[in-house]
Short mmCIF file of the C-alpha atoms (twelve columns), coordinates in Angstrom:
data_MODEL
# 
_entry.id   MODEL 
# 
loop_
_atom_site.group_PDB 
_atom_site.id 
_atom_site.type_symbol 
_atom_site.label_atom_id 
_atom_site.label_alt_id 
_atom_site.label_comp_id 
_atom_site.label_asym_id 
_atom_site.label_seq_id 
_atom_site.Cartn_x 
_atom_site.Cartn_y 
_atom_site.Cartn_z 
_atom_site.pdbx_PDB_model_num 
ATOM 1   C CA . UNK A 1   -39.107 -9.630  -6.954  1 
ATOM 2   C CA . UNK A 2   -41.001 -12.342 -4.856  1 
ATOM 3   C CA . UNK A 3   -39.978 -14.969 -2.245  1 
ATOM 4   C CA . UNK A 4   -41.165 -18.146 -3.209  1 
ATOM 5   C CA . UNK A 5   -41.317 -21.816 -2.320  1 
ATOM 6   C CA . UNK A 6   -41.943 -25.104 -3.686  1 
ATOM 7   C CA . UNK A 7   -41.681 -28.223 -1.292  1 
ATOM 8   C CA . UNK A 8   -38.768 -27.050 0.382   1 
ATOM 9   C CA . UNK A 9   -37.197 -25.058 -1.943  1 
ATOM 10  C CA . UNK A 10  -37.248 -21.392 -1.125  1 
ATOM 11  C CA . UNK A 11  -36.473 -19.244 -4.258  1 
ATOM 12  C CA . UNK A 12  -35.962 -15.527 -5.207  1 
ATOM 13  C CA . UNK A 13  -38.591 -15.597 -8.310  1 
ATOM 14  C CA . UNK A 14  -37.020 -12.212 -10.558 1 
ATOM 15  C CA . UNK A 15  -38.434 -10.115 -13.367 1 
ATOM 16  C CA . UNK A 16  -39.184 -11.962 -16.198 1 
ATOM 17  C CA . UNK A 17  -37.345 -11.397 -19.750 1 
ATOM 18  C CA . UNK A 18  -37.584 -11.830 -22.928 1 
ATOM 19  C CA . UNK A 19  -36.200 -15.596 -22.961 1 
ATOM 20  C CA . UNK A 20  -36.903 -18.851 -24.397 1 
ATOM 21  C CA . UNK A 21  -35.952 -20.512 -21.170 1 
ATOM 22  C CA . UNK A 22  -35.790 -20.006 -17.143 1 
ATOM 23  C CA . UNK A 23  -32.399 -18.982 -15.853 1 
ATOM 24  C CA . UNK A 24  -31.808 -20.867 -12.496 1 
ATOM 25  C CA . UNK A 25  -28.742 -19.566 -10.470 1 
ATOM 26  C CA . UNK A 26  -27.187 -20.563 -6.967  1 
ATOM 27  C CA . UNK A 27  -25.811 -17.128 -6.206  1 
ATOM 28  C CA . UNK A 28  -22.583 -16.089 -4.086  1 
ATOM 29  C CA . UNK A 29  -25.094 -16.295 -0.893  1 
ATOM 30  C CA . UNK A 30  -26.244 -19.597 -1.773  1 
ATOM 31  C CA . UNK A 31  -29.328 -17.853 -2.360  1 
ATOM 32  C CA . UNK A 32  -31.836 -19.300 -5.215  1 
ATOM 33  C CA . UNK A 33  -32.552 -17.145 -8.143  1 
ATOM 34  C CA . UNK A 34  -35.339 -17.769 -10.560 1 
ATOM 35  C CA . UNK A 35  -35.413 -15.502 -14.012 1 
ATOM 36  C CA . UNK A 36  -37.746 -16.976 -16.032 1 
ATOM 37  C CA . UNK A 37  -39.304 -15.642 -19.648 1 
ATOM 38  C CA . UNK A 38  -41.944 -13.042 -18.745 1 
ATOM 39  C CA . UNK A 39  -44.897 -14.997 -20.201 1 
ATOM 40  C CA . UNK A 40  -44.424 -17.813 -17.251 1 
ATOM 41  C CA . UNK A 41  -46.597 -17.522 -14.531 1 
ATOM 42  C CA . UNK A 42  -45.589 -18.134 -11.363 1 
ATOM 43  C CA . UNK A 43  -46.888 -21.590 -10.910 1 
ATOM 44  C CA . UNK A 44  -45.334 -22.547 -14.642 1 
ATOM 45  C CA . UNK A 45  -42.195 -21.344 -12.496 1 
ATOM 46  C CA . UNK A 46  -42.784 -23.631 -9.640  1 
ATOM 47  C CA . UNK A 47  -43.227 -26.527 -11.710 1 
ATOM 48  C CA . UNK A 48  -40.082 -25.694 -13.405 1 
ATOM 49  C CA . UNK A 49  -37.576 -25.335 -10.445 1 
ATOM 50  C CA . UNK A 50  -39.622 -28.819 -8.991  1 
ATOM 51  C CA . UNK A 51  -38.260 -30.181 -12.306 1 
ATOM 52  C CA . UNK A 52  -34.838 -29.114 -11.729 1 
ATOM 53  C CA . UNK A 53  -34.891 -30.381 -8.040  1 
ATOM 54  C CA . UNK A 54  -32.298 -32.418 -8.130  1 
ATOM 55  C CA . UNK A 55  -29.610 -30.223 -9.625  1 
ATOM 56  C CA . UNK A 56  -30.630 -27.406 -7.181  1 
ATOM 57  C CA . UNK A 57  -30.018 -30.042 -4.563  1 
ATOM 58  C CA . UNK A 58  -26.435 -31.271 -5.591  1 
ATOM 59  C CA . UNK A 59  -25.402 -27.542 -6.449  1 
ATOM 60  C CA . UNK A 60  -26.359 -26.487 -3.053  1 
ATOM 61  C CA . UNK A 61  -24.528 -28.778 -0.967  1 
ATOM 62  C CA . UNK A 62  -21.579 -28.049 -3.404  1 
ATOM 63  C CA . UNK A 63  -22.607 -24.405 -2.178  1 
ATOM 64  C CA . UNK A 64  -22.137 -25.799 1.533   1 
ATOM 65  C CA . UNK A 65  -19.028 -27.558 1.157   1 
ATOM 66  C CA . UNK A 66  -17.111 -24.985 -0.570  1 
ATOM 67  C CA . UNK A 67  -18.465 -22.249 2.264   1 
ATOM 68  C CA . UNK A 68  -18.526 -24.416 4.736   1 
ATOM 69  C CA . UNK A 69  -15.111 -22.233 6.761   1 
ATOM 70  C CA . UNK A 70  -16.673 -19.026 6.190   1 
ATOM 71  C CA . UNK A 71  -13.452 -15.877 6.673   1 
ATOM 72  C CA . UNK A 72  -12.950 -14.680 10.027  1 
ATOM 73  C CA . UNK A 73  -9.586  -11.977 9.590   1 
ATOM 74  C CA . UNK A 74  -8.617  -10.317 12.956  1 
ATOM 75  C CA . UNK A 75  -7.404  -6.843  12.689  1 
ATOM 76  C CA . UNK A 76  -4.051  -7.084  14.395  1 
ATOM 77  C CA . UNK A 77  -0.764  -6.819  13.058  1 
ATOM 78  C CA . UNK A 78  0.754   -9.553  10.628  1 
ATOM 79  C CA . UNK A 79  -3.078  -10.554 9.577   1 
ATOM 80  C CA . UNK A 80  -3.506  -11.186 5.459   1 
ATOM 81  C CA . UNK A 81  -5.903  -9.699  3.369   1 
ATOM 82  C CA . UNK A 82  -6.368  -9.586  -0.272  1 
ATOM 83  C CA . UNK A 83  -5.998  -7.589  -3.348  1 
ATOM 84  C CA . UNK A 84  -5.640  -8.650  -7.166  1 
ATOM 85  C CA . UNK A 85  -5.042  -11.923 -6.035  1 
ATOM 86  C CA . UNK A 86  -2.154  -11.545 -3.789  1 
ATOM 87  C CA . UNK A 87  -1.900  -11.579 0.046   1 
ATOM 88  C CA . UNK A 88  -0.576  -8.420  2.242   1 
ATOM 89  C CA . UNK A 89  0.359   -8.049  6.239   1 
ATOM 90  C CA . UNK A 90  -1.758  -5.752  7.850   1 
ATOM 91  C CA . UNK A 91  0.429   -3.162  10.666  1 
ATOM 92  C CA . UNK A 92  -1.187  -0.925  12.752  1 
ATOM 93  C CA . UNK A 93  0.366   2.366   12.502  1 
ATOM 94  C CA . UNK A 94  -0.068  5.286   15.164  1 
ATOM 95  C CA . UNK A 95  -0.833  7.817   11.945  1 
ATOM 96  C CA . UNK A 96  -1.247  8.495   8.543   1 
ATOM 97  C CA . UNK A 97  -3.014  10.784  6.227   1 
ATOM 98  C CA . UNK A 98  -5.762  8.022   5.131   1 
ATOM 99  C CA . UNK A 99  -7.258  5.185   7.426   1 
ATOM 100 C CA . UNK A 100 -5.708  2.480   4.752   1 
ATOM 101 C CA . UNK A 101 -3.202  2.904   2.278   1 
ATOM 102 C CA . UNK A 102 -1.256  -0.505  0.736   1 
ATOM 103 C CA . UNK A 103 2.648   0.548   0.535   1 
ATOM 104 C CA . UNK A 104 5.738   -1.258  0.847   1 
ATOM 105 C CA . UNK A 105 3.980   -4.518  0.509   1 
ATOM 106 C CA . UNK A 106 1.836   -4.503  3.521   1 
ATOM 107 C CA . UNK A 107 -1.768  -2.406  4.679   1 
ATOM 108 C CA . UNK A 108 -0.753  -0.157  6.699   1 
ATOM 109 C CA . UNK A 109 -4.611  0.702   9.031   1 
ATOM 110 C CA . UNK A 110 -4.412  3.732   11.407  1 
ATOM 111 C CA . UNK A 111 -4.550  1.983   15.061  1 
ATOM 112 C CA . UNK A 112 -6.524  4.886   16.281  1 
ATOM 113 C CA . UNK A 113 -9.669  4.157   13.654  1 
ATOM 114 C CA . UNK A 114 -9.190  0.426   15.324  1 
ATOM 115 C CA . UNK A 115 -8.557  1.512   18.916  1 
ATOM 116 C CA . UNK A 116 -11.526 4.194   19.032  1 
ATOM 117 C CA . UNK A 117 -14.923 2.843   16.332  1 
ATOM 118 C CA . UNK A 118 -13.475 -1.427  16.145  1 
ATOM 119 C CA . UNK A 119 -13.643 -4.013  13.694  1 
ATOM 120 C CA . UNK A 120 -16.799 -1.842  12.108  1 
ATOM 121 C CA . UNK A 121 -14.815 1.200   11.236  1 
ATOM 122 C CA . UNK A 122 -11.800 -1.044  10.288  1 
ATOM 123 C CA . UNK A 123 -13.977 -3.077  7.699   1 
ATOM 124 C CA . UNK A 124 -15.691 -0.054  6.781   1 
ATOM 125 C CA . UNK A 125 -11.867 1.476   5.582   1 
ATOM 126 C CA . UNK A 126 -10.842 -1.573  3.514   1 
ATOM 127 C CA . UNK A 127 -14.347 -1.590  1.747   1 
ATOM 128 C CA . UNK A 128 -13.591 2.199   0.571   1 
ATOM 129 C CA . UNK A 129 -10.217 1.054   -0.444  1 
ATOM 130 C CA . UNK A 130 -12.006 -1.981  -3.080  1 
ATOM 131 C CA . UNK A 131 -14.116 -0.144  -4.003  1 
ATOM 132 C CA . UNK A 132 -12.081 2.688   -5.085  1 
ATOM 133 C CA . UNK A 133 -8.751  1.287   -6.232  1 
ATOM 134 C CA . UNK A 134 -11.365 -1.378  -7.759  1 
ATOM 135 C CA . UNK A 135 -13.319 1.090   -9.645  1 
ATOM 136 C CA . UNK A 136 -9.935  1.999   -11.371 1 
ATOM 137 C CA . UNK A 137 -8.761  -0.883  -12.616 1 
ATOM 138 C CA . UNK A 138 -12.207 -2.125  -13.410 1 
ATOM 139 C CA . UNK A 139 -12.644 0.530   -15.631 1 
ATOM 140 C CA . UNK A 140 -9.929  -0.162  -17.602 1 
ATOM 141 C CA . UNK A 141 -10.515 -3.670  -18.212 1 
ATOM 142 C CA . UNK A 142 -14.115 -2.648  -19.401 1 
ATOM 143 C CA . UNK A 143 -12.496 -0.252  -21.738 1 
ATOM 144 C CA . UNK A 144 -10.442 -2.344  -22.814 1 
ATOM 145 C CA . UNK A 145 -12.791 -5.589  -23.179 1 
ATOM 146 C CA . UNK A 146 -15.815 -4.059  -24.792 1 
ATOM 147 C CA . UNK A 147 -14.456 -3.288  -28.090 1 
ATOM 148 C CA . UNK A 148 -13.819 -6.994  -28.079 1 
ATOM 149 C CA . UNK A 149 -16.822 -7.768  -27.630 1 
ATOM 150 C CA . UNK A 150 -18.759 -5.453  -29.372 1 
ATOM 151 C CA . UNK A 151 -20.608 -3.211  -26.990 1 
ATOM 152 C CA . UNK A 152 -20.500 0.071   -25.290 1 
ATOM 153 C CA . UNK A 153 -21.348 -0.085  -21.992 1 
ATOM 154 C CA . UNK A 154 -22.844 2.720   -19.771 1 
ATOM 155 C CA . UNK A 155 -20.968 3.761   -16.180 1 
ATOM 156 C CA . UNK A 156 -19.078 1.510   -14.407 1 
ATOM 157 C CA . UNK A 157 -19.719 1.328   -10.494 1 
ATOM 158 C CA . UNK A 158 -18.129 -0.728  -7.699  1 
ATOM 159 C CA . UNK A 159 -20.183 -0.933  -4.562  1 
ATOM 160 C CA . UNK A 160 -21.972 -3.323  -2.519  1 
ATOM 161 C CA . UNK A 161 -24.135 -4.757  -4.593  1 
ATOM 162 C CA . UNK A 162 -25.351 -7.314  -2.398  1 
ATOM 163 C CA . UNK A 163 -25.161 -10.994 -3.148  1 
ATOM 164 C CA . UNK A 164 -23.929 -10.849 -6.824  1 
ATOM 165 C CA . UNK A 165 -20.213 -10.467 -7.671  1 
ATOM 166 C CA . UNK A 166 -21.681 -7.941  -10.657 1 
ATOM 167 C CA . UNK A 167 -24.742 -6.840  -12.953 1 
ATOM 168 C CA . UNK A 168 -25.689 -5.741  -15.986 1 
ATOM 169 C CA . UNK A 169 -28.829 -2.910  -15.718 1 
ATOM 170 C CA . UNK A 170 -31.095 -2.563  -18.062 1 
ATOM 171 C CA . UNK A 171 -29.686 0.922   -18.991 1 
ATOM 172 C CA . UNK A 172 -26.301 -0.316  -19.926 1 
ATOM 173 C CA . UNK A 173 -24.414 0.193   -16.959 1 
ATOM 174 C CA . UNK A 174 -22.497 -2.022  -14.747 1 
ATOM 175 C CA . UNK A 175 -22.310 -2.618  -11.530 1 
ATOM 176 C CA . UNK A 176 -19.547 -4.500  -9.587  1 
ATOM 177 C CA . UNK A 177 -19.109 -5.866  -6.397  1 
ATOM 178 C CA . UNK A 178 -15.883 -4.919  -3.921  1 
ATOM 179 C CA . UNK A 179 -14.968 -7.527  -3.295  1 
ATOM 180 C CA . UNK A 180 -14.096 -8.066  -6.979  1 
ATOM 181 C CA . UNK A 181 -11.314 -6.129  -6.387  1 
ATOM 182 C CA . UNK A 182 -9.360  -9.161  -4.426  1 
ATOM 183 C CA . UNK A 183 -9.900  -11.581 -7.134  1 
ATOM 184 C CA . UNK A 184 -6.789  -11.816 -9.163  1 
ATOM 185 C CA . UNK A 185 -7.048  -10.162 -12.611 1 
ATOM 186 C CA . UNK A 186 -7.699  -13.202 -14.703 1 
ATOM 187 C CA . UNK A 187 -11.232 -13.510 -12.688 1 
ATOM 188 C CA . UNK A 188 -11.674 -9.535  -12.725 1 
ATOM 189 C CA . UNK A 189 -11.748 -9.844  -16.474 1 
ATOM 190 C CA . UNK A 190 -13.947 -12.662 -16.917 1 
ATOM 191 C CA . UNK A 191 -16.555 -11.165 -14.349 1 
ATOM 192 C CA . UNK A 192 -16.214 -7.903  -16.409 1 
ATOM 193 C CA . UNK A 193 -16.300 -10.307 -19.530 1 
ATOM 194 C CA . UNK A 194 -19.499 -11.988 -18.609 1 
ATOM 195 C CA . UNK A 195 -21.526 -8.995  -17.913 1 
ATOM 196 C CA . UNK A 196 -20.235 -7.028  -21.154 1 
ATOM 197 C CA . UNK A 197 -21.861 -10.292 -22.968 1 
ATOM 198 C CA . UNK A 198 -24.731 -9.862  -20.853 1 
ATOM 199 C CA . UNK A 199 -25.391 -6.430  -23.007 1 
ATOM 200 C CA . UNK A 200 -25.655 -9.336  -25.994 1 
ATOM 201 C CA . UNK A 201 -27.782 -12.134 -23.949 1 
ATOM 202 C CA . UNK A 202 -29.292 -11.186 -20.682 1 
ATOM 203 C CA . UNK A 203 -29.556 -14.776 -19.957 1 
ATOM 204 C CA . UNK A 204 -27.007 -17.393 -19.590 1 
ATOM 205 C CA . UNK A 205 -28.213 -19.277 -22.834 1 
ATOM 206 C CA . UNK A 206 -25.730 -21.190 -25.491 1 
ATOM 207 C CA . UNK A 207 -25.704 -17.981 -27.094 1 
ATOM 208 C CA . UNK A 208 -24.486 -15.947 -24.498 1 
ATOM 209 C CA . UNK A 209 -21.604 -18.460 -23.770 1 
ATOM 210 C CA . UNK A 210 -20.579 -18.442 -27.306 1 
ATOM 211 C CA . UNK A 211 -19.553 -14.605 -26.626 1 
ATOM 212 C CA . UNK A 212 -17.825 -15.052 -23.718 1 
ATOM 213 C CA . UNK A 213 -15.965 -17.889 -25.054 1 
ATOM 214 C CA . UNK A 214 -15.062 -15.498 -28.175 1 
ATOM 215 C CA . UNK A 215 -13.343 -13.014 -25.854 1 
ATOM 216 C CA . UNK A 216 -12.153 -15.872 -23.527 1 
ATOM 217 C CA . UNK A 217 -12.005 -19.227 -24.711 1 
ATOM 218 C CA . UNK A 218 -10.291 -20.281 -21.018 1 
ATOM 219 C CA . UNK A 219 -13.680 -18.710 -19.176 1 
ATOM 220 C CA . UNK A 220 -14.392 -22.015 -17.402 1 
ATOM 221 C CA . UNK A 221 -10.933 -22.496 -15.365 1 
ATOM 222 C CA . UNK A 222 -11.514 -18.768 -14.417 1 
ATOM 223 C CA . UNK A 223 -15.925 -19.374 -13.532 1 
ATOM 224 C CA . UNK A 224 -14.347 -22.333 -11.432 1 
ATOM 225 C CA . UNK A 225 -11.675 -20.345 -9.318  1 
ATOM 226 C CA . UNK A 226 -14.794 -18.515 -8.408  1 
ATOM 227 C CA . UNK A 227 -17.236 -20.817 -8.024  1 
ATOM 228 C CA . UNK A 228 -14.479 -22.585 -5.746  1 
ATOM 229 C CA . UNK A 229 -12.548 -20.027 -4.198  1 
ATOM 230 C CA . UNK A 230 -14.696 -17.193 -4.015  1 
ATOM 231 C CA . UNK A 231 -15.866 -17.546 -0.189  1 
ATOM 232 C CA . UNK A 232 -12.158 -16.406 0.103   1 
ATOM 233 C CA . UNK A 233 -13.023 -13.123 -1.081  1 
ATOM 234 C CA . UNK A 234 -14.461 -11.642 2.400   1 
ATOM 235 C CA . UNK A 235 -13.467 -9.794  5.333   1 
# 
């Protein structure tokens, strides 16, 4: 993976694949990534993304605009955070047997984790809790999706996976971000969707939308909550 540049374009220049054409993406970060076929050199790259210029430009400042307010949640009572979609209060209670647990309809954070580590240890607690209650249902919807479209899949994690929302490894399995687990379901299935196709197409050719549209022919509504909304998904 290399850090390039090209006027004043900075790009993430990936592993070629075997592709016809170079994949150009404006990730979650608003970071540039580059995956072109693996006979390209990298000044055949840089001569491609000059070419696409201006629709790196205008997708960027989209980027901007729509991140533009970035999250700030306090951890205090009454607060709202996310999961599947849906909002919950956050109350600090004096103990429990878990740091986080969602009952009744609300988070209910120990007040000693906040009192005694901060906002660190607090954040830290509703990670664990996406990534493991999003590992289950995750899971399922993979089970339940790949038949559909034809693959099987190797392991399933959810993690921090940095500044994608998921991937598909070489190996087969998939990887998922946390944060996927506040997304409502309809987006949870077409991110878990979109990288079972990726097991087809590893780029994001004609081809590879044809799959996804098999599986889901309303995948563009659900790529646009994300592409719109998804700054929401933070803490």
């Amino acid at each position: 993976m290399q850090q390039r540049q090209v006027r004043d374009i900075h790009y993430r220049l990936l592993p070629g694949t075997e592709r016809r054409t170079t994949d150009i993406v404006i990730e979650r970060d608003g970071v540039i990534t580059v995956r072109p076929p693996h006979h390209m050199a990298p000044d055949q790259v840089d001569a491609t993304v000059l070419s696409k210029s201006l629709w790196i430009y205008r997708n960027l400042a989209e980027w901007r605009d729509l991140n533009a307010s970035g999250v700030v949640r306090e951890w205090v009572n009454g607060e709202t955070f996310l999961y599947l979609g849906s909002s919950y209060q956050l109350q600090l209670v004096a103990q429990q047997d878990e740091p986080l647990k969602l009952k009744d309809g609300r988070f209910l954070l120990l007040r000693p984790l906040v009192e005694r580590a901060g906002a660190p240890a607090a954040r830290e607690a509703f990670q664990a809790f996406y990534a493991a209650k999003g590992l289950e249902r995750i899971q399922r919807r993979v089970a339940h999706f790949a038949p559909r479209v034809g693959v099987a899949p190797g392991a399933t994690q959810v993690g921090d996976i940095g500044f994608r929302w998921a991937s598909c490894q070489p190996s087969g399995d998939l990887h998922f971000h946390w944060k996927c687990a506040m997304a409502p379901l309809t987006v949870i299935d077409y991110i878990v969707v979109h990288e079972l196709c990726h097991l087809h197409h590893r780029d994001h050719s004609d081809a590879f939308w044809n799959e996804v549209d098999k599986v889901l022919p309303d995948h563009r509504d659900r790529k646009e909550w994300l592409r719109t909304r998804g700054a929401t998904l933070d803490l």
